[in-house]
DOBA-709359 format. One record per residue: x, y, z of N, C-alpha, C in turn; residue number from 1. Coordinates in pm, 1 decimal. Each point is the difference from the previous one (the first is absolute). Layout:
+----------+----------+----------+----------+----------+----------+----------+----------+----------+--------+
|       nX |       nY |       nZ |      caX |      caY |      caZ |       cX |       cY |       cZ | vexkol |
+----------+----------+----------+----------+----------+----------+----------+----------+----------+--------+
|        X |        Y |        Z |        X |        Y |        Z |        X |        Y |        Z |    NUM |
...
+----------+----------+----------+----------+----------+----------+----------+----------+----------+--------+
end
This chain:
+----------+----------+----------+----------+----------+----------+----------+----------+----------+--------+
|       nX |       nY |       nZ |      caX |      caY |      caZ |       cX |       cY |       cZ | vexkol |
+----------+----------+----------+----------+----------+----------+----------+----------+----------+--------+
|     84.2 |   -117.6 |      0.0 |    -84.2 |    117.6 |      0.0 |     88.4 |    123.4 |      0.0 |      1 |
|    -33.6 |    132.4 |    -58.9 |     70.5 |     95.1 |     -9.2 |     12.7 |     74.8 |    119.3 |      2 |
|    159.9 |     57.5 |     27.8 |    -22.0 |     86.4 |    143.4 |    -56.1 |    141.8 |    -27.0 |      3 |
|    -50.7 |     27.3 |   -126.4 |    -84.4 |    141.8 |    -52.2 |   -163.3 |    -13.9 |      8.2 |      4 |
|      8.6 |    -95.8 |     44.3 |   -171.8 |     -4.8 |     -4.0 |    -78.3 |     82.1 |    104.7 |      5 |
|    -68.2 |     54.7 |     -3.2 |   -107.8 |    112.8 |    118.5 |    -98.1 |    -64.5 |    -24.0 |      6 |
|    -18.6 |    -24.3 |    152.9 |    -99.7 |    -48.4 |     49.4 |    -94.6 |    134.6 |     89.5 |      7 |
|   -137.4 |    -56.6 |    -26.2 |    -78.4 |     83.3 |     65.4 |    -12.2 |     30.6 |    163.6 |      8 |
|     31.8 |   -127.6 |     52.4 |     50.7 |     -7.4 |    175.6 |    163.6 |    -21.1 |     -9.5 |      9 |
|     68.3 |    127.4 |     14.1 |    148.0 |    -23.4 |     27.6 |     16.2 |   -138.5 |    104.5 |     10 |
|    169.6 |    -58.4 |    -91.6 |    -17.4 |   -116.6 |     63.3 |     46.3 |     23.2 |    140.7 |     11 |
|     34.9 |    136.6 |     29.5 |     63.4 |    -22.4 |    179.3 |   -125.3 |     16.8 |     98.3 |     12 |
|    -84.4 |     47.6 |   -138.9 |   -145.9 |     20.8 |    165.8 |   -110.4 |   -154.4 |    -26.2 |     13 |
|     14.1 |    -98.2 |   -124.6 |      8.4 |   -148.3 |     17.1 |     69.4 |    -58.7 |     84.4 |     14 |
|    128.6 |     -3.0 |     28.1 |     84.4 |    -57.5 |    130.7 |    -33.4 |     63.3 |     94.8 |     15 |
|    -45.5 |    100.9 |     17.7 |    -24.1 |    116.8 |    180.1 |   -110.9 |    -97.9 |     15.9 |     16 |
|    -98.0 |    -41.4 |    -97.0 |   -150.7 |    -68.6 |     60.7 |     57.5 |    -92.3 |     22.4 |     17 |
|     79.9 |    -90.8 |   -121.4 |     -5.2 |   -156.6 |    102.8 |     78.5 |     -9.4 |    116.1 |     18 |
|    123.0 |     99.0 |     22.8 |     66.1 |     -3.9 |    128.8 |    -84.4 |     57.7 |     78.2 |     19 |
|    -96.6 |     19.8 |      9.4 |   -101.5 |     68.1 |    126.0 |    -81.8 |   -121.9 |     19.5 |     20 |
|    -44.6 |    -85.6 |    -86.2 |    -71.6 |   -123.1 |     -5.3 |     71.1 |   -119.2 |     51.7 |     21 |
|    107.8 |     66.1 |     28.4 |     70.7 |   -164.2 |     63.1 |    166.6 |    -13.6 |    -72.3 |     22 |
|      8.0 |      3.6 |   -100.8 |     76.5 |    -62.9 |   -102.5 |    131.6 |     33.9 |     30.7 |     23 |
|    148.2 |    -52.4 |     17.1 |    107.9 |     55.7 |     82.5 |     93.3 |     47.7 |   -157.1 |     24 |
|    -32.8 |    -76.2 |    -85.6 |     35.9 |     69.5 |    -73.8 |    -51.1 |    -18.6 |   -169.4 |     25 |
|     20.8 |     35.5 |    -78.3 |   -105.8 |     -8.6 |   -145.4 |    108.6 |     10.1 |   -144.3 |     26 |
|    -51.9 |   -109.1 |    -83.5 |    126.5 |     35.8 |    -65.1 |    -91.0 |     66.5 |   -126.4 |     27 |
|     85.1 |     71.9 |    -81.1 |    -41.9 |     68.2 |   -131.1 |    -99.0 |    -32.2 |    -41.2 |     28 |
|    -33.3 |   -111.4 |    -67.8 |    -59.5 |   -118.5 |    -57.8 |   -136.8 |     95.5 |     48.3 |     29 |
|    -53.3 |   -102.8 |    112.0 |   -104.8 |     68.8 |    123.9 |    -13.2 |     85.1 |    -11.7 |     30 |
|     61.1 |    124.5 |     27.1 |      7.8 |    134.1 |     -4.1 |   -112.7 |     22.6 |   -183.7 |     31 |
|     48.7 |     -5.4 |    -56.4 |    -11.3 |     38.0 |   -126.5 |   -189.2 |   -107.2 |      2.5 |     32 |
|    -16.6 |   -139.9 |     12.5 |    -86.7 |    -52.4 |     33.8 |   -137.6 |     66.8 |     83.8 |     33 |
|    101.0 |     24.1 |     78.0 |   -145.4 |     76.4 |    121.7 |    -42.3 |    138.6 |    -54.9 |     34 |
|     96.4 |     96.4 |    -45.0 |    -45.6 |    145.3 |    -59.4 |   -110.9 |    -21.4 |   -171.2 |     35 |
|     56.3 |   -137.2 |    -35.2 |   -114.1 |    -13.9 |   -142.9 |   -164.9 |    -54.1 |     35.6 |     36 |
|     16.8 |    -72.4 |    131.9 |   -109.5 |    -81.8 |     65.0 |   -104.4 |    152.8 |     54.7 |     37 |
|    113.2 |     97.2 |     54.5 |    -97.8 |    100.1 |     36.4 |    -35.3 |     90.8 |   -108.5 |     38 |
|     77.2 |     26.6 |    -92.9 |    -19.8 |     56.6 |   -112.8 |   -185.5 |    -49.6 |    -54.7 |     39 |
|     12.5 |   -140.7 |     -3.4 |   -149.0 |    -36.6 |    -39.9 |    -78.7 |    -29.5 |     88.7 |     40 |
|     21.4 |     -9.4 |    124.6 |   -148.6 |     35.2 |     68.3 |    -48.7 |    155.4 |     -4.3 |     41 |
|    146.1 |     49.1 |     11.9 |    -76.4 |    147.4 |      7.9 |    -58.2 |     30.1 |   -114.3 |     42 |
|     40.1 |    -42.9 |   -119.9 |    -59.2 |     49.1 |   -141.2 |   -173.3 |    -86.8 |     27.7 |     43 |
|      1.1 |   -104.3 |     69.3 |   -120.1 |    -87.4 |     -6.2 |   -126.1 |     94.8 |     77.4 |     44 |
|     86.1 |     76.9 |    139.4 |    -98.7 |     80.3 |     67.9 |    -45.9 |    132.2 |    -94.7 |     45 |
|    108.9 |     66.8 |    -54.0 |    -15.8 |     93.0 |    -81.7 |   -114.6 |     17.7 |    -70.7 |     46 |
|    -13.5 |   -140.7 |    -98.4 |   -100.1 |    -64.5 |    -89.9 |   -149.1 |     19.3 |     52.0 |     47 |
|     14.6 |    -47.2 |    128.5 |   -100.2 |    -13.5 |     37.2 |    -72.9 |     64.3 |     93.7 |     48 |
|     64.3 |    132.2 |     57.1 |     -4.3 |    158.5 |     22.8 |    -69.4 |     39.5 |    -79.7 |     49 |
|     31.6 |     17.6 |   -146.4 |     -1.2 |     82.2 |    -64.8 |   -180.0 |    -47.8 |    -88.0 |     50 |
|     12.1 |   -135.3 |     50.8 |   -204.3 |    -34.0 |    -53.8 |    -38.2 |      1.7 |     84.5 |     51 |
|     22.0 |      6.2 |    116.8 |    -55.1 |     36.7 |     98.8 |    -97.0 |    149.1 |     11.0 |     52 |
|    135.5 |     91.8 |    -20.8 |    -84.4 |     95.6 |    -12.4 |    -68.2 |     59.4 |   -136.2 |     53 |
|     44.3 |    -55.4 |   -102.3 |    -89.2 |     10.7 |   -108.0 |   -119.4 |    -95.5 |     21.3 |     54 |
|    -47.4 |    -70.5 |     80.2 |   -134.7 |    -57.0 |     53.7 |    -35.7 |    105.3 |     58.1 |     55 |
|     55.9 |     60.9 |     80.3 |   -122.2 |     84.8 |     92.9 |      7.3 |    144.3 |    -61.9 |     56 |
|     62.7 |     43.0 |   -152.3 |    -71.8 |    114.8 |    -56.7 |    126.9 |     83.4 |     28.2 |     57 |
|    128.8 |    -29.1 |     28.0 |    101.0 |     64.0 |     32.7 |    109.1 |     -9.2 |   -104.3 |     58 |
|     51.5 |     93.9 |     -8.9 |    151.8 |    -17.1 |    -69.5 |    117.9 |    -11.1 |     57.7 |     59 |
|     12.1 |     15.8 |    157.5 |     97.3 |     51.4 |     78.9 |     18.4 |   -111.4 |    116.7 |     60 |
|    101.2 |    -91.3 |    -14.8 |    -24.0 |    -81.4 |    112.4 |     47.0 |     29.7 |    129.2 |     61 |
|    -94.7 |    -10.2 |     62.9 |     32.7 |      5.4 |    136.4 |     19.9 |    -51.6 |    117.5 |     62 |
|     82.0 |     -4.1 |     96.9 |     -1.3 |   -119.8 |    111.7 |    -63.2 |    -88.5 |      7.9 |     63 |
|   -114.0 |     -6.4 |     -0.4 |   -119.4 |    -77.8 |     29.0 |     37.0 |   -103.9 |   -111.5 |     64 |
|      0.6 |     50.5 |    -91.2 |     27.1 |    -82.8 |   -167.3 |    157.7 |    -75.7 |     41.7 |     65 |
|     76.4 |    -41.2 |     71.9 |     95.9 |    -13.3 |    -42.4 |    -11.1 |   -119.7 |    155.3 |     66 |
|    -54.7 |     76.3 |    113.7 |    -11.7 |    -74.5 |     89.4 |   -114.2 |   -148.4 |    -28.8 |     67 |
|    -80.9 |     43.5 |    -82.7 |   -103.0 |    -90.1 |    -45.0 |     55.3 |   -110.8 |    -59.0 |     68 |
|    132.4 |     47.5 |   -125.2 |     54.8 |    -83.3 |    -70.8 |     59.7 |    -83.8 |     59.0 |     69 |
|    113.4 |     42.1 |     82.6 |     92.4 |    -75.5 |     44.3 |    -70.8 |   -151.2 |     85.2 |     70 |
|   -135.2 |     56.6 |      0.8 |    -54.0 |   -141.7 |     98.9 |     18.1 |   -155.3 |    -62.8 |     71 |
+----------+----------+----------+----------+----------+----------+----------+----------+----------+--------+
end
């Protein structure tokens, strides 16, 4: 994998979560793994924010829309 690649969750704040979760230490691999894993849930909540509030007559999502999603 390229060391130029940008990722949407920098990979040092991917290792800050799993070393807060337990993990003593994380190698690249992981690192790069866990920031693409969050990359698509968050795009998944996003998704589904965003019909959320185009159901209820909105263009603008808002907390509610995002807290709803993530369920």
């Amino acid at each position: 994998m390229p060391k130029t690649r940008e990722h949407v969750i920098p990979l040092a704040i991917s290792e800050r979560i799993l070393k807060n979760a337990g993990a003593q230490r994380v190698s690249e691999e992981a690192k790069v793994a866990f920031s693409d894993i969050l990359r698509e849930i968050a795009e998944e909540i996003g998704t589904q924010s965003s019909r959320i509030a185009k159901h209820a007559g909105r263009k603008t999502v808002q907390e509610e829309d995002i807290k709803l999603a993530a369920r």
